[in-house]
C-alpha positions as CSV (number, residue, x, y, z in Angstrom):
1,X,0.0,0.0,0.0
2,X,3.1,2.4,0.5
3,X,4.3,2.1,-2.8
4,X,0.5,3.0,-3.8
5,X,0.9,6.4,-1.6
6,X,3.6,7.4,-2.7
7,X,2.3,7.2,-6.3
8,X,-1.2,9.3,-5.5
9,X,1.3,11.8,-3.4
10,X,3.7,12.9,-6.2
11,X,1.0,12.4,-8.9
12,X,-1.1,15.2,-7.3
13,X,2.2,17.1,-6.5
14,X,3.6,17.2,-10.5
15,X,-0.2,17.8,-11.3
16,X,-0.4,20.6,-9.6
17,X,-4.1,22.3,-8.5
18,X,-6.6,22.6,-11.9
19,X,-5.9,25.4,-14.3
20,X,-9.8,26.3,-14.0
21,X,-10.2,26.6,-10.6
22,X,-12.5,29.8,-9.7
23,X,-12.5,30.8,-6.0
24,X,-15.7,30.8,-4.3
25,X,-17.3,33.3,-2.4
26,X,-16.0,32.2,1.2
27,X,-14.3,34.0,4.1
28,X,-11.6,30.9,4.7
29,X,-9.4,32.8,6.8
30,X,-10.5,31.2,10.0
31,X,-10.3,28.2,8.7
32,X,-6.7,28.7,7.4
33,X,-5.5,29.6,11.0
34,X,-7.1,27.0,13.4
35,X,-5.6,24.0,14.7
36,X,-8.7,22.0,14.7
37,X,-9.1,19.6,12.0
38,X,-11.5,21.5,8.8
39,X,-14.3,19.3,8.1
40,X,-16.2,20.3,3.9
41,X,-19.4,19.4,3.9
42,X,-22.4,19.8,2.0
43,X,-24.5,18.4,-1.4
44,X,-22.9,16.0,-3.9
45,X,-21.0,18.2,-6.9
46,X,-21.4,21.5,-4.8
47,X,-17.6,22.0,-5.1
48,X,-16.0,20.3,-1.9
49,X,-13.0,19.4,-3.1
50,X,-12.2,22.3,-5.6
51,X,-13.2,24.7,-2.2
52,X,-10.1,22.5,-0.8
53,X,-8.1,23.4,-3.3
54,X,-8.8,27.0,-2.8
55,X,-7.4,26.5,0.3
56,X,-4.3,25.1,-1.0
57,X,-4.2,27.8,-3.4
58,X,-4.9,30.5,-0.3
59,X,-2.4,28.8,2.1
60,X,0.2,29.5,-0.5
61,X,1.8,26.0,0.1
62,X,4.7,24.3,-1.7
63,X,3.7,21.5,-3.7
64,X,5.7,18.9,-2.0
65,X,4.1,19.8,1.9
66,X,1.0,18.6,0.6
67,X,-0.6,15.1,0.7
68,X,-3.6,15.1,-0.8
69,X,-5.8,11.9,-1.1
70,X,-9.0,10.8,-2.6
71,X,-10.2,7.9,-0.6
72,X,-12.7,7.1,-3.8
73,X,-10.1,6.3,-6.2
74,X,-10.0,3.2,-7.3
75,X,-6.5,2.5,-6.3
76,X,-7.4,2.1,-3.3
77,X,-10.0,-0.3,-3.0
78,X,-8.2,-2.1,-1.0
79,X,-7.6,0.6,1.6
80,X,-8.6,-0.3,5.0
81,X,-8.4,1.1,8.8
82,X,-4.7,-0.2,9.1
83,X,-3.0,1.4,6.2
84,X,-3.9,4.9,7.6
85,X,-0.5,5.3,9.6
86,X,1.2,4.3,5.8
87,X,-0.2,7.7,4.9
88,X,2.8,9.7,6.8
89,X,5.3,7.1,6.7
90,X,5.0,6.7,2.8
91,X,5.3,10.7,3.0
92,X,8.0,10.7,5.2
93,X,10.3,8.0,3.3
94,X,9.9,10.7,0.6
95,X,10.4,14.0,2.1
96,X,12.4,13.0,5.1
97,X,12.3,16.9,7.0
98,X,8.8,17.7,5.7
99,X,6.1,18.2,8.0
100,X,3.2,18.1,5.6
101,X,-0.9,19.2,5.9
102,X,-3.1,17.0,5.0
103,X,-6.1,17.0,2.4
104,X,-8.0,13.9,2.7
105,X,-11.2,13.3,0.1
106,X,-14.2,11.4,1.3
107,X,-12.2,9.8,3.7
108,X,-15.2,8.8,5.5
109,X,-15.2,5.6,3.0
110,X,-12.6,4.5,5.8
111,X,-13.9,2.8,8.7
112,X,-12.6,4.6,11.4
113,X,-11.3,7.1,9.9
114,X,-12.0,9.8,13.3
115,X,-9.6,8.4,15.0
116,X,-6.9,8.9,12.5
117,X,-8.1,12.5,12.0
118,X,-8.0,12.8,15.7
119,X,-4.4,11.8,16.0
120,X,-3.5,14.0,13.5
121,X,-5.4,17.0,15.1
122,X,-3.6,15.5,18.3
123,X,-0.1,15.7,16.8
124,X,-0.4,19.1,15.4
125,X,-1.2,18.4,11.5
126,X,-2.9,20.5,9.8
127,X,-5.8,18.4,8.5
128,X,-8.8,19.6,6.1
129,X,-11.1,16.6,5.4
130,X,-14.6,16.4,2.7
131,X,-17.7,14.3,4.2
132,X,-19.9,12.9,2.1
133,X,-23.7,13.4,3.7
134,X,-24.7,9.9,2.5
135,X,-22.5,8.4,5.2
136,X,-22.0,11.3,8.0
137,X,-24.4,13.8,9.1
138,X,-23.2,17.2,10.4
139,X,-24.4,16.7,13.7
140,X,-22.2,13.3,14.2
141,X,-18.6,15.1,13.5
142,X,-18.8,16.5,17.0
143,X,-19.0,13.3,18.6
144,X,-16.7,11.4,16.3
145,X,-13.9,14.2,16.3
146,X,-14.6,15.7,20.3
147,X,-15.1,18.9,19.4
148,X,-11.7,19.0,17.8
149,X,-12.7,20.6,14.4
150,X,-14.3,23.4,12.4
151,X,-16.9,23.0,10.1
152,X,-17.1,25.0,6.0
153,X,-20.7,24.1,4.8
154,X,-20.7,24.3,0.8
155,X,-23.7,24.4,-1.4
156,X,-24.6,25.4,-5.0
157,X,-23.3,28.0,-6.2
158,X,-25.5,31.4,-5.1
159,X,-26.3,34.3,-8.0
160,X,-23.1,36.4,-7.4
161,X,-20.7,33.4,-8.0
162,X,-23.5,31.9,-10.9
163,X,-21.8,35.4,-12.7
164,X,-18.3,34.9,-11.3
165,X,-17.8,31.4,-13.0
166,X,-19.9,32.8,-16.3
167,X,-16.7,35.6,-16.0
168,X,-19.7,38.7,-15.6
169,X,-18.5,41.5,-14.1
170,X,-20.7,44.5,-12.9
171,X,-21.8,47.3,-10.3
172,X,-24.6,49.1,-8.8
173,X,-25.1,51.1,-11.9
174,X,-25.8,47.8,-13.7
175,X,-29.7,48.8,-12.7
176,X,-29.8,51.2,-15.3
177,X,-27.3,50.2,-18.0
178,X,-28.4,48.1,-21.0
179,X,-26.1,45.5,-19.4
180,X,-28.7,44.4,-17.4
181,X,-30.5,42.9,-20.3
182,X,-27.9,39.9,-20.1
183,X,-27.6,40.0,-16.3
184,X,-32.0,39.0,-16.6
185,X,-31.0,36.5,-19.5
186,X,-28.4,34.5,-17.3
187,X,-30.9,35.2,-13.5
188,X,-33.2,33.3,-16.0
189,X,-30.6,30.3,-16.5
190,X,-30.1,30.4,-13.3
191,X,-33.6,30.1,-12.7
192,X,-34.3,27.3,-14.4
193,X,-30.7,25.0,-14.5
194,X,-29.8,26.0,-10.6
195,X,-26.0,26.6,-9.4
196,X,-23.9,23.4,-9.6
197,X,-20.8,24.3,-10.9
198,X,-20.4,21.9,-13.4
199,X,-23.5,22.6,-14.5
200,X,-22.7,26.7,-14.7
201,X,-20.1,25.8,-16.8
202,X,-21.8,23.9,-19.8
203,X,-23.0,25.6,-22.6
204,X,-24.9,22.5,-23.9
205,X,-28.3,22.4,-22.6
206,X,-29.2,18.5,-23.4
207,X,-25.6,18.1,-21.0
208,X,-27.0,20.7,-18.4
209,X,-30.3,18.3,-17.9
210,X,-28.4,15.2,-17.9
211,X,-26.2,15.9,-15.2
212,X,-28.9,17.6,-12.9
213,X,-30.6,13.9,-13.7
214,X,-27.6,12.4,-12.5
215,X,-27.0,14.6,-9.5
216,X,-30.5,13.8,-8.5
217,X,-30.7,10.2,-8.6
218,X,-27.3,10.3,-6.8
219,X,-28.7,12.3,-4.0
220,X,-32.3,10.4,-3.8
221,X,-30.6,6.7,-4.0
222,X,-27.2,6.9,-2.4
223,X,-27.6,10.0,0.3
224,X,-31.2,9.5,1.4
225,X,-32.4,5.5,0.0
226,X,-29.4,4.0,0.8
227,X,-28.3,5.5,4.2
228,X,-31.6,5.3,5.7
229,X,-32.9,2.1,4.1
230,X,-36.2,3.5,3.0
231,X,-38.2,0.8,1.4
232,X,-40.9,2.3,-0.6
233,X,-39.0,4.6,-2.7
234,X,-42.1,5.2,-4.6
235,X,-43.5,6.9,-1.7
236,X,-40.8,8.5,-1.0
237,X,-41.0,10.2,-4.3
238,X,-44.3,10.9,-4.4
239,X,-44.0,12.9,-1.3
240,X,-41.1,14.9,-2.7
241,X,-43.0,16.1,-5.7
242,X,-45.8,16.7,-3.3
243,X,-43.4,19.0,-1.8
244,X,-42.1,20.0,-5.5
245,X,-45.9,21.1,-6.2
246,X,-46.2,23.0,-2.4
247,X,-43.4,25.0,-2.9
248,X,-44.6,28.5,-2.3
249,X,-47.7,27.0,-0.3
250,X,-47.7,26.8,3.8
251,X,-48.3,22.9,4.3
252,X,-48.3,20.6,6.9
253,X,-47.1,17.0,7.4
254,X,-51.2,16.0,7.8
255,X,-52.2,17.8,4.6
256,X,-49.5,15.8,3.2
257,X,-50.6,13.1,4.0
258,X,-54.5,13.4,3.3
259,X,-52.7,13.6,-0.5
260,X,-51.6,10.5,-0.5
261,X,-54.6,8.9,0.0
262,X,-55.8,8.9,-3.4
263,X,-52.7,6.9,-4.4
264,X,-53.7,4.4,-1.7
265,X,-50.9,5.4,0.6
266,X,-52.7,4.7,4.4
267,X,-49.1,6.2,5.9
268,X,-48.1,7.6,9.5
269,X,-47.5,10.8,10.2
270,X,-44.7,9.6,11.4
271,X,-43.3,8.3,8.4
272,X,-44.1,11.1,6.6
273,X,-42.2,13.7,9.1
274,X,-39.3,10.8,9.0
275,X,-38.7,11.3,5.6
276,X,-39.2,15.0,5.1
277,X,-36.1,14.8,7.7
278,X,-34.1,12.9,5.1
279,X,-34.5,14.7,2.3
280,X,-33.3,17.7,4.6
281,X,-30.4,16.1,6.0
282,X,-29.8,14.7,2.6
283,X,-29.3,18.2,0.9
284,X,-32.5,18.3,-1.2
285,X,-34.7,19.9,0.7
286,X,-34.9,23.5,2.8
287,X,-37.4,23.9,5.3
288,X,-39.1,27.4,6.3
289,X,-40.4,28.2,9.4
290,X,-43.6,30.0,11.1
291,X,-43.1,32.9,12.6
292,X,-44.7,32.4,15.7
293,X,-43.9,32.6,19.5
294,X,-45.5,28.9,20.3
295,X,-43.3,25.6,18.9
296,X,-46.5,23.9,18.5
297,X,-47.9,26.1,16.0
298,X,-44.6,26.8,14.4
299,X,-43.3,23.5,13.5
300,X,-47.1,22.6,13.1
301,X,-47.1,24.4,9.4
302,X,-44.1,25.6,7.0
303,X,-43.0,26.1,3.5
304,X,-40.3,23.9,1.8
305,X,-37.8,24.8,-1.1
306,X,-35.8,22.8,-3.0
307,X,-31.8,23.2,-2.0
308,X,-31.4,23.5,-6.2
309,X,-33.4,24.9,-8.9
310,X,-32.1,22.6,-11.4
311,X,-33.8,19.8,-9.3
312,X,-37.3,21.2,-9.5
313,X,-37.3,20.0,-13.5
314,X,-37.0,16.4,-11.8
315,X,-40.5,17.2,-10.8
316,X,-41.6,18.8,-13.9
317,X,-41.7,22.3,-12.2
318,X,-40.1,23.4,-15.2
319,X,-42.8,26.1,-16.8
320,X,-44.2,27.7,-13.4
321,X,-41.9,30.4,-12.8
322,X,-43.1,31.8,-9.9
323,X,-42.6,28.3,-7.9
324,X,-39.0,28.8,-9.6
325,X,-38.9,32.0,-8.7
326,X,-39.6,31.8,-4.5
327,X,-37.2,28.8,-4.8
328,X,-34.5,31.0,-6.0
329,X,-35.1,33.8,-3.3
330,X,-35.4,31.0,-0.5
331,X,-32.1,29.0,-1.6
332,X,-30.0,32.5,-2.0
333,X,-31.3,33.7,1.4
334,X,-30.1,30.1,2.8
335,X,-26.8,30.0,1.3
336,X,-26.0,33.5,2.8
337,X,-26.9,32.0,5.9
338,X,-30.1,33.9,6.5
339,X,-32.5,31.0,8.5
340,X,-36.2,30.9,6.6
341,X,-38.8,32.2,8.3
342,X,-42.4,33.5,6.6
343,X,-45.4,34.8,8.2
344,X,-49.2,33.9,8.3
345,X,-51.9,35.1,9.8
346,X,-54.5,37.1,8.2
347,X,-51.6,38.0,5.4
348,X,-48.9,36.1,4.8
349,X,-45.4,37.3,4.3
350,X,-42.8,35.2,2.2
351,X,-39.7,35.6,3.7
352,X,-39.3,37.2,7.3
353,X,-35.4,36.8,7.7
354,X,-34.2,38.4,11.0
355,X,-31.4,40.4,9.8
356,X,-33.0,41.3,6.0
357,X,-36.2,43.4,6.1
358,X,-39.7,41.4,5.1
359,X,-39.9,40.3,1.3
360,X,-42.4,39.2,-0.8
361,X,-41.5,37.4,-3.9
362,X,-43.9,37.9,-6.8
363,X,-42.3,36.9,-10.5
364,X,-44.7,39.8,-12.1
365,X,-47.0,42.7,-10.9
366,X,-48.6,43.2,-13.8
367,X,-52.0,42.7,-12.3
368,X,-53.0,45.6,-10.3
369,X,-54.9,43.6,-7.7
370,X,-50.9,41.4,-7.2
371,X,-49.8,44.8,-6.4
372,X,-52.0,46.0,-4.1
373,X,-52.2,42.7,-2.0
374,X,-48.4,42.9,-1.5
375,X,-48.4,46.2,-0.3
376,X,-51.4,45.8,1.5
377,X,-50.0,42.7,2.9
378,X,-46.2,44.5,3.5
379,X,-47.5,47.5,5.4
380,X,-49.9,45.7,7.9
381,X,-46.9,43.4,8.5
382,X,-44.3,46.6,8.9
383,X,-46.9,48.4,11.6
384,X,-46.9,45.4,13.8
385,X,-43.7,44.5,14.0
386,X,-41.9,47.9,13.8
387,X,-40.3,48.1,10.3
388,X,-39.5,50.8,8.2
389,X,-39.1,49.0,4.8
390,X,-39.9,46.2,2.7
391,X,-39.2,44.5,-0.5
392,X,-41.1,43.2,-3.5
393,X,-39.0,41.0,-5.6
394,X,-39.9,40.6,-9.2
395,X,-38.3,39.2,-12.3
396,X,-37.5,42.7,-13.5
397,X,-40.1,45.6,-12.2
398,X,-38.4,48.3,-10.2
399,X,-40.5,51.1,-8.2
400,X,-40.8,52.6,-4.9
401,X,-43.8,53.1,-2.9
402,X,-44.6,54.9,0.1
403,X,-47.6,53.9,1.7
404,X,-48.7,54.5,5.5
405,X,-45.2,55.7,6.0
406,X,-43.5,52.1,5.1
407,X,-41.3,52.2,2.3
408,X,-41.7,49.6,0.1
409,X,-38.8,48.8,-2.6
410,X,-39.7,46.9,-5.6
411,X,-36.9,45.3,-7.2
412,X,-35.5,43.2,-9.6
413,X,-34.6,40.0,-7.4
414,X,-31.1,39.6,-9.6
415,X,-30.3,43.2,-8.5
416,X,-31.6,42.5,-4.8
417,X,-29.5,39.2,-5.1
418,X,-26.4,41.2,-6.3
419,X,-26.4,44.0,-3.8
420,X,-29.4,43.7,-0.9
421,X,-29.0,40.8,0.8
C-alpha cells in the first residue's frame, strides 16, 4: 500500500491544482489559522474538493508539503483502517524533513477514519477533510472528532458566484445600463438549471439536464435511500413532488398526508415527518419556518424549497416560474446563511429573515390587484412588528412606494440578489 501512496502523493504534487479553478465566495481565513481539523461538507457536486483546493491555493503552500488523497479512487480499494498510519510514513520516506498538511477526500469511505483524523489534530497536522452526507451527518462530527474541528458548509453556487464562474462583471449602476439585459437572461438560466458548478459551466443544454438527472438520482438513492434504508422509494418520491408542487404553499405533514390517500398510501405521520427529515439532512430539501412565538404552532405548518433549482425540472416544475422563482429567493437567502422564516396570519409574508427586512416574492405585478395585496399585505406586517421597509422582488419591475409611512422597494430580485442581501 506504501508504494500506492507514494504514487497518489507525487502524482497530485507534478499535477499541480486545476488550471480552471474559480475561487468561491468564502471568508476561509479562520479556517486557514485554526488548529482544529476543517471538516467540507455539503451536497454532492457542490464543489468540496475544488473549495479544498482553494485552500491550497490561499495557504500558498509548496507543492511537496501537501498530501492530498481521494479515498474514492479506485487504487485504493483495498484501503482499510490499518493502512492509515502508511499515509505519513509513505510521506516521510519521501520527504524526510517535511512536516506536511493533509487533504484527505471522502475519507469517511474508511472505517474509522475519526480516530486517524483525531491523532493527527492531536499531533499538530494540519488536517482539512470532505464528508460525504450519505455516510455522516453534520451533527455526528462533533461526537466522532470531540469537538476538535471546524466545520465549512458548501452548497450550490448562489447568483453572485453563478456570474463569477460565467466571468460577468458589474456594479450598482448595472440597474440602469443596457447591461442588465444579459444580467435578466443568465438570472433566468439560473432560474431554471440552478448553481452546480459543473453545470454553470456547460454551454450544452441537453448536458446541463443530464447531469442535474444524474445529481439527483445520486442524492435520492445513495444519500437518502441508501443511508436510511427507506423501502418504498415510490413513496418517498411521491412525497417529494408533493413537496415540489407546495413549494410556495404553507403545508403541513397532515395535509401531506390526506394527499396520499388517493394513491392508496394509508401512511403515518410519522413516516411522513421521518422522511421530510431525510430529504433535509440529505441536501435536497430547505425547510421554512412559522413565525410564531409557540413551537406547536410553528413547527405545526411551514414552506419547503428545494436546495437547487435545477432539481425542480425532476419534478416537472419546469414552466411555473413563480414556484422557480420563490425557490431562488429562498435557496440565495439560505446560502448567505439567513434561516427561513415567513409569516401567516391574516396575510402572509414570504420571507421574514431576521437580519433582511420582510420580502415578498412575486415573478410579475402586472395585475393591479398582485400589487395592491403585496403592499397591502407588507404595510400591515411593517406596523406590527416595527419596520421601516420592505421588499417586493420581481423578475424585473423596479419602483418605490410609500404607503402608511413604510417604504416599500420593488426590485428586480437579480439586483436584490447582487447587492441587498
Amino acid at each position: 500500500m506504501k508504494e500506492v501512496l507514494k504514487s497518489l502523493i507525487l502524482r497530485f504534487q507534478e499535477k499541480g491544482l486545476p488550471s480552471d479553478l474559480i475561487a468561491r465566495e468564502k471568508n476561509l481565513q479562520p479556517y486557514l489559522k485554526t488548529k482544529n481539523a476543517v471538516v467540507i461538507s455539503g451536497p454532492r457536486r457542490a464543489g468540496k474538493t475544488y473549495l479544498m483546493f482553494q485552500i491550497m491555493k490561499e495557504m500558498g503552500l509548496p507543492s511537496d508539503s501537501i498530501i492530498y488523497i481521494n479515498f474514492e479512487d479506485n487504487v485504493l480499494a483495498d484501503f482499510t483502517t490499518n493502512n492509515f498510519e502508511d499515509i505519513l510514513s509513505s510521506y516521510k520516506e519521501l520527504y524526510h524533513n517535511k512536516k506536511p498538511v493533509l487533504f484527505l477526500d471522502e475519507i469517511h469511505t474508511i472505517p474509522k477514519w475519526e480516530l486517524f483524523v483525531r491523532k493527527l489534530v492531536d499531533n499538530r497536522y494540519k488536517v482539512f477533510v470532505t464528508g460525504s452526507n450519505s455516510q455522516l451527518l453534520s451533527k455526528e462530527y462533533a461526537t466522532l472528532l470531540g469537538g476538535r474541528y471546524l466545520e465549512i458548509e458548501i452548497f450550490p453556487l448562489d447568483f453572485k458566484e453563478f456570474l463569477k464562474f460565467k466571468n460577468i462583471t458589474y456594479d450598482e449602476k448595472i440597474l440602469y445600463s443596457d447591461k442588465r439585459f444579459e444580467i435578466l437572461a443568465l438570472f433566468d438560466e439560473y432560474m431554471n438549471f440552478g448553481g452546480f458548478p459543473e453545470i454553470t459551466l456547460s454551454n450544452d443544454t441537453v448536458l446541463k439536464e443530464k447531469l442535474i438527472d444524474a445529481y439527483f438520482k445520486t442524492a435520492f438513492f445513495r444519500d437518502i435511500v441508501d443511508r436510511y434504508k427507506i423501502r418504498d422509494e415510490t413513496l418517498f418520491e411521491i412525497i417529494l413532488k408533493k413537496a415540489a408542487e407546495n413549494i410556495g404553499q404553507p403545508f403541513s405533514f397532515r395535509s401531506i398526508k390526506n394527499k396520499l390517500q388517493p394513491f392508496g398510501y394509508s401512511v403515518s405521520l410519522k413516516t411522513i415527518i421521518k422522511y421530510f427529515e431525510y430529504a433535509v439532512n440529505g441536501y435536497l430539501l430547505i425547510p421554512s419556518l412559522l413565525k410564531r412565538e409557540s413551537l406547536i404552532r410553528r413547527e405545526g405548518i411551514r414552506k419547503i424549497y428545494f436546495i437547487d433549482n435545477g432539481y425542480l425540472q425532476s419534478f416537472y416544475i419546469s414552466e411555473n416560474f413563480s414556484k422557480k422563482f420563490e425557490n431562488i429567493i429562498a435557496l440565495n437567502l439560505f446560502y448567505n446563511k439567513k434561516p427561513l422564516f415567513f409569516f401567516r396570519n391574516t396575510i402572509e409574508i414570504d420571507f421574514v429573515p431576521e437580519s433582511v427586512s420582510p420580502i415578498q416574492a412575486s415573478y410579475s405585478l402586472a395585475d393591479e390587484n398582485t400589487l395592491k395585496r403585496e403592499i397591502n399585505g407588507l404595510v400591515k406586517y411593517c406596523n406590527k412588528f416595527g419596520h421601516e421597509s420592505a421588499y417586493i422582488l420581481t423578475r424585473n419591475e423596479r419602483q418605490t412606494i410609500v404607503q402608511n409611512g413604510i417604504t416599500i422597494k420593488i426590485l428586480p430580485a437579480w439586483y436584490f440578489l447582487l447587492f441587498e442581501i
